[in-house]
N, CA, C and O atoms as a CHARMM CRD file, in Angstrom:
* protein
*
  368
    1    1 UNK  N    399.40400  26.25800 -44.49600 PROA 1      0.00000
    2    1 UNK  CA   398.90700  26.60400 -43.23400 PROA 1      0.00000
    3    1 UNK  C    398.98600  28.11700 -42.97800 PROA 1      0.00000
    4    1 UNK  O    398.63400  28.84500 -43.90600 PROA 1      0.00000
    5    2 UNK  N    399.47600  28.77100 -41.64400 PROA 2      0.00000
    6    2 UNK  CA   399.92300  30.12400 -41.34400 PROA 2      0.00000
    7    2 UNK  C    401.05200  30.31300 -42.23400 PROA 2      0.00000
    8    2 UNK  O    400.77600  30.88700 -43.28800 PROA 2      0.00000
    9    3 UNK  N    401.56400  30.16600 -42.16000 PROA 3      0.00000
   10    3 UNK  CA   402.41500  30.72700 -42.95400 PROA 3      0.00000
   11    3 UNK  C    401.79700  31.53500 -44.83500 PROA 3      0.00000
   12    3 UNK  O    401.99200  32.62600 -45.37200 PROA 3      0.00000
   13    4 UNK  N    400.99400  30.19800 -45.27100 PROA 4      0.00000
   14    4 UNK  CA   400.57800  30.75200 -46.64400 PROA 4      0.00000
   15    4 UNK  C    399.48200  31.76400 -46.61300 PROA 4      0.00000
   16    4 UNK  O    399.13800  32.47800 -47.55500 PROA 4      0.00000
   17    5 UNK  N    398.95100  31.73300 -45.35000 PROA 5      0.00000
   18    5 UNK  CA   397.55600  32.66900 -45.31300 PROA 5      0.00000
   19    5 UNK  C    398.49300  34.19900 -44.81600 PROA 5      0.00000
   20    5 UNK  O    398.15400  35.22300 -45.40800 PROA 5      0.00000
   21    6 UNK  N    399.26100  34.28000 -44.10000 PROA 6      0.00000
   22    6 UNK  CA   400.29100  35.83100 -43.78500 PROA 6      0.00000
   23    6 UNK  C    400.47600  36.06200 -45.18500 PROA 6      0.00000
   24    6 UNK  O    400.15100  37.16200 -45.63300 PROA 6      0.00000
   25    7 UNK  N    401.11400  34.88100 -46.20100 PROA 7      0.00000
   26    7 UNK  CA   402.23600  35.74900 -47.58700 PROA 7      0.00000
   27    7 UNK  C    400.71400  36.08400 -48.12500 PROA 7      0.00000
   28    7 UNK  O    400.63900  37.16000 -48.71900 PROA 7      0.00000
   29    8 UNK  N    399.66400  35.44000 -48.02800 PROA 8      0.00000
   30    8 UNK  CA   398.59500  36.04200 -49.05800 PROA 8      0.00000
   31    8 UNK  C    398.17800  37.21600 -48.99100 PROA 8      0.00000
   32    8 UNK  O    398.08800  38.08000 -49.86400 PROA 8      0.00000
   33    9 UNK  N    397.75200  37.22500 -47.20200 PROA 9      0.00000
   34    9 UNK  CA   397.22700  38.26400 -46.67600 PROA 9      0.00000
   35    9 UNK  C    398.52100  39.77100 -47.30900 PROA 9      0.00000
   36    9 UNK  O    398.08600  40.73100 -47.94500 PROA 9      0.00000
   37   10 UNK  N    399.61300  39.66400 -47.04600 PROA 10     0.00000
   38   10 UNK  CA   400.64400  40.48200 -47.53700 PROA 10     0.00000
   39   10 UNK  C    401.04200  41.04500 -48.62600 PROA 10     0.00000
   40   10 UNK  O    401.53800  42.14500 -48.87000 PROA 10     0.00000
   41   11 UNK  N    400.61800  39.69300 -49.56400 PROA 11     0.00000
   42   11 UNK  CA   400.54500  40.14400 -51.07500 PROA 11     0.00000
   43   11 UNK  C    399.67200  41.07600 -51.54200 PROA 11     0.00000
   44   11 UNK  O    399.93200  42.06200 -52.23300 PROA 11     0.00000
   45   12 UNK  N    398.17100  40.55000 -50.94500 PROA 12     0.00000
   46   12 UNK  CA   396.89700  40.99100 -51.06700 PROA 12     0.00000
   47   12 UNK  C    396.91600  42.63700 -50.59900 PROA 12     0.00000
   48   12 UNK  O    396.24900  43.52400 -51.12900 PROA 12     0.00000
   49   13 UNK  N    397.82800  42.78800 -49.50400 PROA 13     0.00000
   50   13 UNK  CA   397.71700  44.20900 -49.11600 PROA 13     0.00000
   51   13 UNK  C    398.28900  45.05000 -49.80600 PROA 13     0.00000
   52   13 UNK  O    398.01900  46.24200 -49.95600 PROA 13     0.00000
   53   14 UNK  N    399.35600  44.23600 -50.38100 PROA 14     0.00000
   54   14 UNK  CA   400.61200  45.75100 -51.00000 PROA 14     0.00000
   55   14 UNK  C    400.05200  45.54700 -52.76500 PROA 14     0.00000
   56   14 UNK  O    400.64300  46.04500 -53.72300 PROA 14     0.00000
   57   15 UNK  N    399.19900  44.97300 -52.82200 PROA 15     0.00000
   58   15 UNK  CA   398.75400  44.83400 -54.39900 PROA 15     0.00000
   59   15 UNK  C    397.35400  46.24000 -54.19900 PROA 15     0.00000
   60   15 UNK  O    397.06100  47.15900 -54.96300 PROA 15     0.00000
   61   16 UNK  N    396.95800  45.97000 -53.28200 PROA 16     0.00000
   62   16 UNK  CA   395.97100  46.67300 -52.98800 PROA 16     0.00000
   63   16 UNK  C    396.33900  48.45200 -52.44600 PROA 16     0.00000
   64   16 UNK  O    395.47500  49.31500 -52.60100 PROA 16     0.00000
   65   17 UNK  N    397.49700  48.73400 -51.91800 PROA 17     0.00000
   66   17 UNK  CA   398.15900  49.81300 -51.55800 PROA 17     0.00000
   67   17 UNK  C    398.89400  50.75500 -52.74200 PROA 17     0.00000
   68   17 UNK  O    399.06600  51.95400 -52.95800 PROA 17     0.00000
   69   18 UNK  N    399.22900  49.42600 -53.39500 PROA 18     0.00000
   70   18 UNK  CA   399.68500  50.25700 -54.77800 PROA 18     0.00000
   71   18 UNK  C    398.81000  50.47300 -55.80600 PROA 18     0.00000
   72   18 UNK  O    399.07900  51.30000 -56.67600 PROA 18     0.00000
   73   19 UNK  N    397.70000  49.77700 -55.82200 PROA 19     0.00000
   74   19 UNK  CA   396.65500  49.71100 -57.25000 PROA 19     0.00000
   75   19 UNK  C    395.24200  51.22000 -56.46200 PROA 19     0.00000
   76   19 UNK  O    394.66900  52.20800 -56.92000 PROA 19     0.00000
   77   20 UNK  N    395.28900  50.67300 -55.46100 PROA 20     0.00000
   78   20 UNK  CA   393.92100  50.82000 -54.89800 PROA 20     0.00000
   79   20 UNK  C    393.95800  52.83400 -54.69700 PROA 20     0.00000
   80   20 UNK  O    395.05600  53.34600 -54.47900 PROA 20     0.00000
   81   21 UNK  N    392.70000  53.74300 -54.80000 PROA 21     0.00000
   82   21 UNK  CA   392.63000  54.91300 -54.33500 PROA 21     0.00000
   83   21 UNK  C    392.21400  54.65800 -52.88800 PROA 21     0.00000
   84   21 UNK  O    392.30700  55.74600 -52.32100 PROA 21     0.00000
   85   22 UNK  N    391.89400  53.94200 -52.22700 PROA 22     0.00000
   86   22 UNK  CA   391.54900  53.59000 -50.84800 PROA 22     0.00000
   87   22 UNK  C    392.48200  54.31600 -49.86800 PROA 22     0.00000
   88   22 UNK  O    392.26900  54.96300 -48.84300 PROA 22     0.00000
   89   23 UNK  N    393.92900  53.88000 -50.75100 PROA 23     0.00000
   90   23 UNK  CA   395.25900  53.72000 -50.05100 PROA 23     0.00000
   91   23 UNK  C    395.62100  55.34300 -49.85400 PROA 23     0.00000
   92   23 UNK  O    396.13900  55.94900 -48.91600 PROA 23     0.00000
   93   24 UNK  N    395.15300  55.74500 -51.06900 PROA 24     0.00000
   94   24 UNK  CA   395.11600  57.29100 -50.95200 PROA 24     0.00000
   95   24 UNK  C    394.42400  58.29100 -50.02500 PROA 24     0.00000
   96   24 UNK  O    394.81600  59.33100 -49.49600 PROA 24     0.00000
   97   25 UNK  N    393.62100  57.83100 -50.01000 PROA 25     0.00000
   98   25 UNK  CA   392.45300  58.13700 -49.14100 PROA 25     0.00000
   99   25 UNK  C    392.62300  58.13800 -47.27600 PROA 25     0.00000
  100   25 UNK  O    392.10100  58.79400 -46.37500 PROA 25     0.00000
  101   26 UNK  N    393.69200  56.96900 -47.34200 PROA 26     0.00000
  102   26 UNK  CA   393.98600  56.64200 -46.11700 PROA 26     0.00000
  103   26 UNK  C    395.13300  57.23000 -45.92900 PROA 26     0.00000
  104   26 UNK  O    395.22100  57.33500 -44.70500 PROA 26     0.00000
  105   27 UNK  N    396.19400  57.73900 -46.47300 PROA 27     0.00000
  106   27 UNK  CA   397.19700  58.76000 -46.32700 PROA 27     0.00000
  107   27 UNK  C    396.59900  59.62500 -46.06500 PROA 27     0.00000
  108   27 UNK  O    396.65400  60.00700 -44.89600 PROA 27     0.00000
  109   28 UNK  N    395.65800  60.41700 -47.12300 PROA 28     0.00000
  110   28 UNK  CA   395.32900  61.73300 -46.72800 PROA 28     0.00000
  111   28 UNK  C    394.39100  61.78400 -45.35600 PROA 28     0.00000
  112   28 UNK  O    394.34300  62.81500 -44.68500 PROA 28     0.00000
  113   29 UNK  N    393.61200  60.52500 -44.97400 PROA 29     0.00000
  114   29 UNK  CA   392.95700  60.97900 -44.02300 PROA 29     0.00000
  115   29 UNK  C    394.31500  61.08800 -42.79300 PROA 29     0.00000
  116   29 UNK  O    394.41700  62.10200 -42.10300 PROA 29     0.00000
  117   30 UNK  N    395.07200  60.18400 -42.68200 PROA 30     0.00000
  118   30 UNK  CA   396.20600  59.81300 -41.45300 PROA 30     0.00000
  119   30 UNK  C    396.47800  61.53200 -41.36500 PROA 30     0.00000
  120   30 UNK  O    395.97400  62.28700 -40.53200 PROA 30     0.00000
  121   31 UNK  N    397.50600  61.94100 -42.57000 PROA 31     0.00000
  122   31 UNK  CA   397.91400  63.57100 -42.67700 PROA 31     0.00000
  123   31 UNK  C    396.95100  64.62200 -42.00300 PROA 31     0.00000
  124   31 UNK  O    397.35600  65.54900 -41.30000 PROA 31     0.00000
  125   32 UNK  N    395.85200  64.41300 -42.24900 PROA 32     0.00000
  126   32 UNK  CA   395.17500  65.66100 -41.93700 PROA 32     0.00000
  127   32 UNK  C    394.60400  65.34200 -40.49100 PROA 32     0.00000
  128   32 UNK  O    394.46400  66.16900 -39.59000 PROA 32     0.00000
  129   33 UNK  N    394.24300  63.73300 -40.42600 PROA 33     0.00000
  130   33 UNK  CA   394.31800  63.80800 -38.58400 PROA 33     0.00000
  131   33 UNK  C    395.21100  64.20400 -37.42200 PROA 33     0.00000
  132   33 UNK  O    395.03800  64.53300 -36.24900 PROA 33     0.00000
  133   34 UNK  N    396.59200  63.97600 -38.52600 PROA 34     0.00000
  134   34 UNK  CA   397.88100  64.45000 -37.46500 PROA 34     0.00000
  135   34 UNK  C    397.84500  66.26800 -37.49700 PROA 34     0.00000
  136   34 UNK  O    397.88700  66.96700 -36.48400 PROA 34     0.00000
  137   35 UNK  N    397.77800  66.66300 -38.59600 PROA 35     0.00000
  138   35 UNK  CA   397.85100  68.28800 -38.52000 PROA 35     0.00000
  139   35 UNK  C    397.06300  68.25300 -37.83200 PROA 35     0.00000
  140   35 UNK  O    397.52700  68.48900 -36.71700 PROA 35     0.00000
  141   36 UNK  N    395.57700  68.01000 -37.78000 PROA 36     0.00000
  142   36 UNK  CA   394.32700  68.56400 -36.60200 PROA 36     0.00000
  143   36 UNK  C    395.23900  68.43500 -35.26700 PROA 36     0.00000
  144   36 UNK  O    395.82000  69.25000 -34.55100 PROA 36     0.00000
  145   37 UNK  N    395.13700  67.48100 -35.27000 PROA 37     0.00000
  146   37 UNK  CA   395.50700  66.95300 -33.68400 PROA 37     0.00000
  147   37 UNK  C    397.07300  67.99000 -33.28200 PROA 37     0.00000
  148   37 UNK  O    397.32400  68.44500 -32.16600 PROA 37     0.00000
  149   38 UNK  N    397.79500  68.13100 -34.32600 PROA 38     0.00000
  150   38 UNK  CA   399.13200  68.82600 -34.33200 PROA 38     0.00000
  151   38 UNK  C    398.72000  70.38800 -34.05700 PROA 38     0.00000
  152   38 UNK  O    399.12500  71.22400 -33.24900 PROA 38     0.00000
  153   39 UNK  N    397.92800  70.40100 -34.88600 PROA 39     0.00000
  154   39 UNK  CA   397.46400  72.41200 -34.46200 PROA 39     0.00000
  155   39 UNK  C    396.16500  72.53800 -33.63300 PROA 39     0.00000
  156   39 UNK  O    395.36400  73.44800 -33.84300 PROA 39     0.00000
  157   40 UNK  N    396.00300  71.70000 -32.79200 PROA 40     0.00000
  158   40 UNK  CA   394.95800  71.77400 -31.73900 PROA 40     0.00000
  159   40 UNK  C    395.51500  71.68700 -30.24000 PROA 40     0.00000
  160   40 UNK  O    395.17900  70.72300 -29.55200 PROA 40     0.00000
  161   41 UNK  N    396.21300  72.50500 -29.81200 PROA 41     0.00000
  162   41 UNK  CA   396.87400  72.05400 -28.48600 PROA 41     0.00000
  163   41 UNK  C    395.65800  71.67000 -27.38500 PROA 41     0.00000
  164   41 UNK  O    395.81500  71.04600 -26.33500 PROA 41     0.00000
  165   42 UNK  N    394.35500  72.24100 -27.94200 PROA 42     0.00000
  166   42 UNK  CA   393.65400  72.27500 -26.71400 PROA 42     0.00000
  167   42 UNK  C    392.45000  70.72700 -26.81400 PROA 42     0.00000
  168   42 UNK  O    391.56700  70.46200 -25.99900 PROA 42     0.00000
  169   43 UNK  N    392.77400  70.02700 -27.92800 PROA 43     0.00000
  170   43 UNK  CA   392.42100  68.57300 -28.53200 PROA 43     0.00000
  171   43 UNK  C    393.00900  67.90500 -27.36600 PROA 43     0.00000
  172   43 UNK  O    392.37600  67.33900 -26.47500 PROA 43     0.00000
  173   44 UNK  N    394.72000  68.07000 -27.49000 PROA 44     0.00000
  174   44 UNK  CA   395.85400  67.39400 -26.96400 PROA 44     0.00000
  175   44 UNK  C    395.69900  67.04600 -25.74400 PROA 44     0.00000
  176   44 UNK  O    396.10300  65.96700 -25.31100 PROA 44     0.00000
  177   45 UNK  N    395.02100  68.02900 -24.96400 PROA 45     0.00000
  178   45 UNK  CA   394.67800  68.33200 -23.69400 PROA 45     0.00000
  179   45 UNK  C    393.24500  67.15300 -22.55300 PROA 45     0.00000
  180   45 UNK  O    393.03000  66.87500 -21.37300 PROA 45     0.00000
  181   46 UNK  N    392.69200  66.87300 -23.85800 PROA 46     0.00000
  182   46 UNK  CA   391.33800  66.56600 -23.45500 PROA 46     0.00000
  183   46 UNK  C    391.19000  65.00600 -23.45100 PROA 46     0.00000
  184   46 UNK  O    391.25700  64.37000 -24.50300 PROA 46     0.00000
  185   47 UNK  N    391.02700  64.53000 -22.48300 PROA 47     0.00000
  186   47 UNK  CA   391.41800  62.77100 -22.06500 PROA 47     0.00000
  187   47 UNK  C    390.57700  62.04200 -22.99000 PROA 47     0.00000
  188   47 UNK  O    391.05000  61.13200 -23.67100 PROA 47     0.00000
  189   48 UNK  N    389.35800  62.38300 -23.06100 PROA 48     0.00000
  190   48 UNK  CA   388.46900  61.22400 -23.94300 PROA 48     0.00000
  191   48 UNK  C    388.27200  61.79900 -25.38000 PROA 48     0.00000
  192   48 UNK  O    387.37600  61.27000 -26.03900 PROA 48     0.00000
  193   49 UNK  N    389.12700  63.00900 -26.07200 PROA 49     0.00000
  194   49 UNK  CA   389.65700  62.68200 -27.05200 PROA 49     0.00000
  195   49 UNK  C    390.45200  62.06100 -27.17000 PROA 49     0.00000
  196   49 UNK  O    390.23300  61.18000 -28.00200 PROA 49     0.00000
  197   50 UNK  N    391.88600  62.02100 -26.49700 PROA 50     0.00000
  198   50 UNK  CA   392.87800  61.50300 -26.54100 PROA 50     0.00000
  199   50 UNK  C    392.58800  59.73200 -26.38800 PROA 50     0.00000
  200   50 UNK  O    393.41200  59.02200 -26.96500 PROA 50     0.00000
  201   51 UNK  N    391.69700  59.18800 -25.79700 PROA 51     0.00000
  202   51 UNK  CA   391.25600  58.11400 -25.79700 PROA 51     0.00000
  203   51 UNK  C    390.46100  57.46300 -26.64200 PROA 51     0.00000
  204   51 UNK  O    390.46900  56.24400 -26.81800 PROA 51     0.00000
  205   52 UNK  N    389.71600  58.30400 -27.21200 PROA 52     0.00000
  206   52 UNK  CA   389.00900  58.22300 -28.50600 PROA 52     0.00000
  207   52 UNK  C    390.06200  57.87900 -29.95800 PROA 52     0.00000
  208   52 UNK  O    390.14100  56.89900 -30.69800 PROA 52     0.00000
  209   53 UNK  N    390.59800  58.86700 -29.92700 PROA 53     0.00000
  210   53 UNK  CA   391.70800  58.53100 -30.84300 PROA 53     0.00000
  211   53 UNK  C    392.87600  57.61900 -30.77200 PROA 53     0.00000
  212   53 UNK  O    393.64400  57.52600 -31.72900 PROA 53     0.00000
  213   54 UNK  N    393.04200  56.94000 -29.67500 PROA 54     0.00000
  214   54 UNK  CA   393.92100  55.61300 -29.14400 PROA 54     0.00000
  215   54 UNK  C    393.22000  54.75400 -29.96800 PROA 54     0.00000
  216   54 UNK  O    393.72300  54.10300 -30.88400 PROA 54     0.00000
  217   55 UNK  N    391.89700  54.75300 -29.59700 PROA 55     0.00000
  218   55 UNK  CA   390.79300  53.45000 -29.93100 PROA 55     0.00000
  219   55 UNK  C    390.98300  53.41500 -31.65800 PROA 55     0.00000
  220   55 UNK  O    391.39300  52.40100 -32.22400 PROA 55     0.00000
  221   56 UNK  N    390.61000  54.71100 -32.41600 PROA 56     0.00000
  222   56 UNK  CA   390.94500  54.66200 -34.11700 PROA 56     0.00000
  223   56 UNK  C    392.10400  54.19600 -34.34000 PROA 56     0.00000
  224   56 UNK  O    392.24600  53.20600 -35.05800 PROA 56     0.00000
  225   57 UNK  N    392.93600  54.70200 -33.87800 PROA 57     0.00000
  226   57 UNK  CA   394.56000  54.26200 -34.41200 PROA 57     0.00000
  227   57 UNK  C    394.58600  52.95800 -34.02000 PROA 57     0.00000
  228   57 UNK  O    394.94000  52.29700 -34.99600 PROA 57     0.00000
  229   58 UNK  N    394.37100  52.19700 -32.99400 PROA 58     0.00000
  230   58 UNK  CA   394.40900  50.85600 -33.21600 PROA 58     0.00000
  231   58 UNK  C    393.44800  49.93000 -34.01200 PROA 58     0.00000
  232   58 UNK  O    393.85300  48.87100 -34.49200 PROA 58     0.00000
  233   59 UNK  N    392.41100  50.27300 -34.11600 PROA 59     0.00000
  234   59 UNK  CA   391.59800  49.76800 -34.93300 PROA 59     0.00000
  235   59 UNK  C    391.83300  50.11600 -36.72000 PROA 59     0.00000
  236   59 UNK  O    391.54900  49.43200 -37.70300 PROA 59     0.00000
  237   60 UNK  N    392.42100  51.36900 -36.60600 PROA 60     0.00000
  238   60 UNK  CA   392.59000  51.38300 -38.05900 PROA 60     0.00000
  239   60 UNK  C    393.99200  50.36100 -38.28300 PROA 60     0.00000
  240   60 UNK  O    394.07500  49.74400 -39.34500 PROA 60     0.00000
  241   61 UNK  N    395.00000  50.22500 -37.31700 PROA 61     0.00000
  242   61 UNK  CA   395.99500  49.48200 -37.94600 PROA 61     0.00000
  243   61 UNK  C    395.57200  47.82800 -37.69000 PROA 61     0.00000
  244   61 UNK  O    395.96800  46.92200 -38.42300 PROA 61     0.00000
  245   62 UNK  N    394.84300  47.67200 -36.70900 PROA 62     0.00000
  246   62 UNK  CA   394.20400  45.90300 -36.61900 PROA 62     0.00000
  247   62 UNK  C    393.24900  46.15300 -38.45200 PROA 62     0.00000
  248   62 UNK  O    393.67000  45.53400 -39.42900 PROA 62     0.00000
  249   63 UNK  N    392.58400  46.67300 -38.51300 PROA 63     0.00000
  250   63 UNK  CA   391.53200  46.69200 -39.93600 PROA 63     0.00000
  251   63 UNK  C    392.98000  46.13100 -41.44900 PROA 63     0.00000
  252   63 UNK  O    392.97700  45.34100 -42.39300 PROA 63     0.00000
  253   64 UNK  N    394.03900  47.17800 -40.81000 PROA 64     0.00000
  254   64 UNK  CA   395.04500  46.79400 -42.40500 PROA 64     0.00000
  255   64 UNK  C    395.71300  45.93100 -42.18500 PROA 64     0.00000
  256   64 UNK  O    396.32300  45.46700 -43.14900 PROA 64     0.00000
  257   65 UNK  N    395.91200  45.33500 -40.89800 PROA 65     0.00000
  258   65 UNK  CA   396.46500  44.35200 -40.86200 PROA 65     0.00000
  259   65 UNK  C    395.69500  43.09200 -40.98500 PROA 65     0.00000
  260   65 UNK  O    396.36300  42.31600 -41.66900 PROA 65     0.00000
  261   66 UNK  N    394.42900  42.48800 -40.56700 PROA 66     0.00000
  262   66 UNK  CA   393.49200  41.56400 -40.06500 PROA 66     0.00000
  263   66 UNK  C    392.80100  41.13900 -41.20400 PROA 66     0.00000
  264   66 UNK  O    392.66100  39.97900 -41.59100 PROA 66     0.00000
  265   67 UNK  N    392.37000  42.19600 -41.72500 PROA 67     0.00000
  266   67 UNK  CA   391.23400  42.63300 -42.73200 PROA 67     0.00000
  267   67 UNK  C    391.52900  42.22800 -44.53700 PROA 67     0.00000
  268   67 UNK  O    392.13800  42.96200 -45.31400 PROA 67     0.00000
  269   68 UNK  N    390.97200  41.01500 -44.84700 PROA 68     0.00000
  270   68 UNK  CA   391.74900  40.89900 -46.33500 PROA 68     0.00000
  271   68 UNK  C    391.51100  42.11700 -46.62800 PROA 68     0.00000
  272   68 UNK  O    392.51800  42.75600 -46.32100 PROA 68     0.00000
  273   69 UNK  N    390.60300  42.89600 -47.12300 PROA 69     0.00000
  274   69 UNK  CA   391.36500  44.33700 -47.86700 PROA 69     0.00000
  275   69 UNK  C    391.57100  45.46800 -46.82600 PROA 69     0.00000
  276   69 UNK  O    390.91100  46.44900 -46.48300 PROA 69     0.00000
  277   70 UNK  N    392.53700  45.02600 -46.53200 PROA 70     0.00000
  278   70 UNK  CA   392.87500  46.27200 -45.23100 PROA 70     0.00000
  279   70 UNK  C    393.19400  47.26000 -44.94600 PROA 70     0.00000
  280   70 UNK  O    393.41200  47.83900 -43.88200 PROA 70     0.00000
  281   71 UNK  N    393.26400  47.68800 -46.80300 PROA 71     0.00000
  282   71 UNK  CA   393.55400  49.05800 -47.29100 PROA 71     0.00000
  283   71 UNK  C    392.48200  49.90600 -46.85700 PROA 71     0.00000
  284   71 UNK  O    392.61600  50.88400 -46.12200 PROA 71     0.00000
  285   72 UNK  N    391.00900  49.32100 -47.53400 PROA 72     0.00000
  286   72 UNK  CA   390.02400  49.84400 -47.68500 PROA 72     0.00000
  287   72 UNK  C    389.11900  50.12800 -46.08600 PROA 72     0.00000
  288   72 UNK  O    388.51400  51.15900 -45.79100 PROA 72     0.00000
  289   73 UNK  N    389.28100  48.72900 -45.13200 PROA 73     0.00000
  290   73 UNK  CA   389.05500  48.91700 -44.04900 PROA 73     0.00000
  291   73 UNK  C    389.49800  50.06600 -43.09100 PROA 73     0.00000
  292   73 UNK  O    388.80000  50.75400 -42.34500 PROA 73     0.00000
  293   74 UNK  N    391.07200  50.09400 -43.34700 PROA 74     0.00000
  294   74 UNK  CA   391.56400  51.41300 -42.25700 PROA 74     0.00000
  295   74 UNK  C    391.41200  52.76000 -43.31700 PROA 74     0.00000
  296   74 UNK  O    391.84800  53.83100 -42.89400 PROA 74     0.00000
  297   75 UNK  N    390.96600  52.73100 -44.31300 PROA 75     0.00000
  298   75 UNK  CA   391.04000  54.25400 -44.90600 PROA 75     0.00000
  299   75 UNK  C    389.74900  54.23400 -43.98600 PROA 75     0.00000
  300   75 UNK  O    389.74600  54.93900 -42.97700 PROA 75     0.00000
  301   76 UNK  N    388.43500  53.29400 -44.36500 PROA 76     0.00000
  302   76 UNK  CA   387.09100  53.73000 -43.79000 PROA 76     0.00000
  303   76 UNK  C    387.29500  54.00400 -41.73500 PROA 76     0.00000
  304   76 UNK  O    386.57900  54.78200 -41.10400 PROA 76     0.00000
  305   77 UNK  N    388.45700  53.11300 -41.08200 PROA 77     0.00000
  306   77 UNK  CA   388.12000  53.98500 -40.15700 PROA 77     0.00000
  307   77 UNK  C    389.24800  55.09900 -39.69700 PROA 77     0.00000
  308   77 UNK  O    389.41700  55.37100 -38.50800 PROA 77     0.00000
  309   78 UNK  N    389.90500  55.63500 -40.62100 PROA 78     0.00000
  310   78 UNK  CA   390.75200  56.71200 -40.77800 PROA 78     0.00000
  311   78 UNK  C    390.11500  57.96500 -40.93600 PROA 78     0.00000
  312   78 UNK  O    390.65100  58.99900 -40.53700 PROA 78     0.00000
  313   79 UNK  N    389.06000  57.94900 -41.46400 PROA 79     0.00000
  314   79 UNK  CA   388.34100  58.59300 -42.02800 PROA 79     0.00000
  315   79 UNK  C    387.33400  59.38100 -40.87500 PROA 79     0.00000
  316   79 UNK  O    387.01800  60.56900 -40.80600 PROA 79     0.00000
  317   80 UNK  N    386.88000  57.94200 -39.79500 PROA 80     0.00000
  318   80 UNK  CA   386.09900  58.67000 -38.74400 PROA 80     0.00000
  319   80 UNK  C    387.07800  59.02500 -37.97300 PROA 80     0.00000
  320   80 UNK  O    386.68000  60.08000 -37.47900 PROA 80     0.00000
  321   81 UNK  N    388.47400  58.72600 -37.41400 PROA 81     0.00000
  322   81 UNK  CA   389.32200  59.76600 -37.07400 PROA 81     0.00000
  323   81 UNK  C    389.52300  60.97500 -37.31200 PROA 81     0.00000
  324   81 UNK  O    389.92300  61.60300 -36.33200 PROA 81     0.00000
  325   82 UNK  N    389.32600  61.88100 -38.78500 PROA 82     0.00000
  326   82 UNK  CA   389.71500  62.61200 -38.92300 PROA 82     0.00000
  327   82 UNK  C    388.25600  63.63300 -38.61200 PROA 82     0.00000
  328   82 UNK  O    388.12100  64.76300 -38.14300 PROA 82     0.00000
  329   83 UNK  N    387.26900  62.57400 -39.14500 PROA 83     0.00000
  330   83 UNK  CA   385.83600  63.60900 -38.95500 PROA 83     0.00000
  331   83 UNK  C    385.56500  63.66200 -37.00600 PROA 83     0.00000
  332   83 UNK  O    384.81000  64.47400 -36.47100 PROA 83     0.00000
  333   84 UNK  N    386.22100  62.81000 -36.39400 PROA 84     0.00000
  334   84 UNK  CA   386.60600  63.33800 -35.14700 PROA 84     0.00000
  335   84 UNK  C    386.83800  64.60200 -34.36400 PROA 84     0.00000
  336   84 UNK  O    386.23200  65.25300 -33.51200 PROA 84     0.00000
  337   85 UNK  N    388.23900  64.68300 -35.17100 PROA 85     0.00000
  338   85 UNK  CA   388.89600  65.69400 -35.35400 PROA 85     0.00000
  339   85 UNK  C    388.53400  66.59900 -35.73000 PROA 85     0.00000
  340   85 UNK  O    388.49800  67.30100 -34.72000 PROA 85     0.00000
  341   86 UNK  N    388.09100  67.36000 -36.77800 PROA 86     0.00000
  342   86 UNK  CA   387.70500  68.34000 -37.14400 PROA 86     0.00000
  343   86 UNK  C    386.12100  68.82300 -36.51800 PROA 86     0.00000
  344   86 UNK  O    385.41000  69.82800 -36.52500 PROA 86     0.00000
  345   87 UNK  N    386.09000  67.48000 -36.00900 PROA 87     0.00000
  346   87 UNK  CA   384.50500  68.59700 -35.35000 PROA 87     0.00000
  347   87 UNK  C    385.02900  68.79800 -33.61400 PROA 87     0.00000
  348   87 UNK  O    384.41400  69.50200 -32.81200 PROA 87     0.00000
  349   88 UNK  N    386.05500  68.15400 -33.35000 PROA 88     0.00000
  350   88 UNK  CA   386.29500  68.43100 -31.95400 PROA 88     0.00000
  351   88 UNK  C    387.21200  69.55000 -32.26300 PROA 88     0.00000
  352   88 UNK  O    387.29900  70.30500 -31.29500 PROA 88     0.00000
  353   89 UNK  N    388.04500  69.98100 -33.44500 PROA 89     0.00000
  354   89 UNK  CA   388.85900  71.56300 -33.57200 PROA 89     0.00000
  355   89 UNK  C    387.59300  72.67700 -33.95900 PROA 89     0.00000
  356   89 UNK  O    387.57500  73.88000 -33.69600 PROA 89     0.00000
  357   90 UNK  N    386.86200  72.11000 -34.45600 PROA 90     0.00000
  358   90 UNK  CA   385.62700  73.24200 -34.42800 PROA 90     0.00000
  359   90 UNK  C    385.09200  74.20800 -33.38000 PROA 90     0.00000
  360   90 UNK  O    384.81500  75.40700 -33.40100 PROA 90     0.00000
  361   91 UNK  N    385.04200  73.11500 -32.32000 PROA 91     0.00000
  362   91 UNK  CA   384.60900  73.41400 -30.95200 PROA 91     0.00000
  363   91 UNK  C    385.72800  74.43300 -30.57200 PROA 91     0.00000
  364   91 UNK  O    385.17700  75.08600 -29.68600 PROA 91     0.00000
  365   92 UNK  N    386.96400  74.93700 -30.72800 PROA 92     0.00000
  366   92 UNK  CA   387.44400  75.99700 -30.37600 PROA 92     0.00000
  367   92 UNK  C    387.41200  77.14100 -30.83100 PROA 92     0.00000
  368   92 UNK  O    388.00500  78.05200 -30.25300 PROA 92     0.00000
């Protein structure tokens, strides 16, 4: 039942975190969204970024959690987080 579909889903993820470049992909995007957002005080400032980026971060962690490959799901929306980011640090 639930129980065997969580250990799969779990297995399935950390087989996929350790094998997969996805997983990589999704570190580096997380890192470089936090520096943006970290060296942008004036990002920090601005409500419907700050709301915008509520919405990615939960969706990227529902995608790795929900998502049989949930590696690959939250790198892809990690990814529009960060291209977020860098075009809203542009703007300064």
């Amino acid at each position: 039942g639930l129980v065997w579909i969580v250990a799969r889903k779990l297995e399935l993820n950390f087989m996929l975190v350790s094998t997969s470049l996805w997983s990589r992909l999704l570190g580096l995007s997380l890192a470089a969204s936090a520096a943006l957002w970290w060296l942008s005080p004036r990002s920090q400032r601005n409500r419907e970024l700050t709301g915008a980026l509520a919405g990615l971060i939960a969706g990227t962690a529902a995608a790795f959690l929900f998502n049989d490959s949930g590696v690959l799901a939250a790198a892809a929306s990690a990814v529009m987080m960060w291209a977020l980011l860098a075009v809203c640090s542009g703007d300064e």
